[in-house]
C-alpha positions, 0 to 999 in steps of 0.5 A, a space after each residue: 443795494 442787495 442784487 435781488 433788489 435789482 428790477 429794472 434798468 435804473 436799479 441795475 445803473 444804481 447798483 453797477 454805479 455802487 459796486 464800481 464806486 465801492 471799488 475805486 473802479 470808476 476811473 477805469 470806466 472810460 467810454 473806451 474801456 467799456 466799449 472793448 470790455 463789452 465786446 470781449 464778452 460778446 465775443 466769448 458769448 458768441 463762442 457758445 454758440 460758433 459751431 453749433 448748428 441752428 437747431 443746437 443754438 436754440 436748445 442749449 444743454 443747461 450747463 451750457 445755457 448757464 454759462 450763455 446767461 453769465 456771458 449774455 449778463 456781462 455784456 449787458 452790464 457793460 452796456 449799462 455802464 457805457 450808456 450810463 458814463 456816456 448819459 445815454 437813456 437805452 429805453 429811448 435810445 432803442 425806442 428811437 431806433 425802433 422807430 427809424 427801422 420802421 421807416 427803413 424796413 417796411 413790412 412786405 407789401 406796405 412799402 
């Protein structure tokens, strides 16, 4: 699959799945190890982001938006692939828990 012919999350799984495939690399894509690799990205897109006050996390110079958009991209392809290893569908997943915070965080006066 070329990269610009990724369009949606099942488009992203098929690709993650081809590139890893094609590079021996599914052995390696335990729950585990993608789970900690997801958080090394998180933590190196939270870096981006540590000293900067409220107002400078919200307009970012570009270079520095570029490098937050690579670092946002790896831990999302992470997440694909732990849900994918795991068969979890993140859509119904994130639908589901959007539904449970409904329940437990009511918006004010409807409690």
């Amino acid at each position: 699959m070329k990269h610009d012919d990724i369009r949606d999350l099942a488009d992203l799984r098929a690709a993650l799945r081809e590139f890893a495939a094609e590079r021996d690399w599914r052995q390696f894509h335990t729950p585990k190890n993608l789970a900690m690799a997801m958080i090394v990205e998180a933590a190196e897109l939270v870096e981006h982001f540590q000293w900067a006050t409220p107002e400078q996390s919200l307009s970012p110079a570009p270079e520095k938006l570029a490098e937050i958009r690579d670092e946002v991209a790896d831990v999302l392809i992470y997440l694909t692939e732990l849900a994918d290893v795991l068969d979890i569908d993140m859509i119904a997943a994130a639908r589901e828990k959007i539904a449970k915070n409904a329940v437990k965080y009511p918006p004010p006066g409807r409690a």
